[in-house]
C-alpha positions in Angstrom: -1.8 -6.5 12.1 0.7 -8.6 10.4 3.8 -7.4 8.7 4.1 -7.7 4.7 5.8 -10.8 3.2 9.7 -9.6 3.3 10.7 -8.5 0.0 14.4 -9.2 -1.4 16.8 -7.2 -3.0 16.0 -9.4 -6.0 12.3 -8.2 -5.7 13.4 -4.6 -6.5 13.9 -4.8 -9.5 10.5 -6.0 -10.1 7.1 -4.1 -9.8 4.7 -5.0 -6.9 0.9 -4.8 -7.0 -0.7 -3.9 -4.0 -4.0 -6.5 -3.3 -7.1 -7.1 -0.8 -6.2 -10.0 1.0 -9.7 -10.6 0.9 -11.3 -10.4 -2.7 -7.9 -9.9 -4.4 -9.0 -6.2 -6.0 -5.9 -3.4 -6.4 -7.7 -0.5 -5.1 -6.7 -0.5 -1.0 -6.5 2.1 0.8 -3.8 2.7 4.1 -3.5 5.6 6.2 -0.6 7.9 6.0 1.2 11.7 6.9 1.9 13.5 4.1 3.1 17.1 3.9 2.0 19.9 1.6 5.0 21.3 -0.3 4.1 24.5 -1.3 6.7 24.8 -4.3 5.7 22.2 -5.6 1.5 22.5 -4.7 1.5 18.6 -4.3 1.4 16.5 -1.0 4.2 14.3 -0.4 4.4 11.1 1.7 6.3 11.0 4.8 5.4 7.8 6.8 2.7 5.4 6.4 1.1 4.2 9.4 0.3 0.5 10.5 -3.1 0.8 11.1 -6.4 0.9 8.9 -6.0 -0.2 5.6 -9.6 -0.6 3.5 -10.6 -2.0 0.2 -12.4 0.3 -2.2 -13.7 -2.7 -4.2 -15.2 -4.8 -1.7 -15.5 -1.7 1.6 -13.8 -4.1 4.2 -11.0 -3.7 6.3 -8.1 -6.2 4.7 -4.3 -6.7 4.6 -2.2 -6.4 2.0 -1.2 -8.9 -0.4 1.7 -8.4 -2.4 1.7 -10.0 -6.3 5.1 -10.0 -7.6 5.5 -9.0 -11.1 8.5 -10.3 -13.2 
């Protein structure tokens, strides 16, 4: 699996769109831990994991592309 495009400190500022590198759809999916925290009854990401990530739109396994927003 590849790495993601870099992204520079300029690119913070900016918001980033998640896309299937293959039909260009927003809804992927990528595996991650997260913990329960029981204060707040939500799950909370700790690491995301290089490994499977899927399109909801078009059910294949894809990479991310990243769409820059200004």
């Amino acid at each position: 699996m590849r790495n993601p495009e870099p992204i520079t400190a300029a690119d913070i500022k900016k918001k980033l769109t998640p896309l299937c590198g293959r039909c260009g759809a927003e809804d992927v999916r990528t595996e991650a831990f997260a913990d329960w925290n029981p204060v707040t009854q939500t799950w909370k990401i700790q690491e995301l994991l290089d490994g499977n990530t899927v399109c909801a739109a078009c059910g294949r396994d894809t990479e991310i592309k990243w769409r820059l927003e200004k």
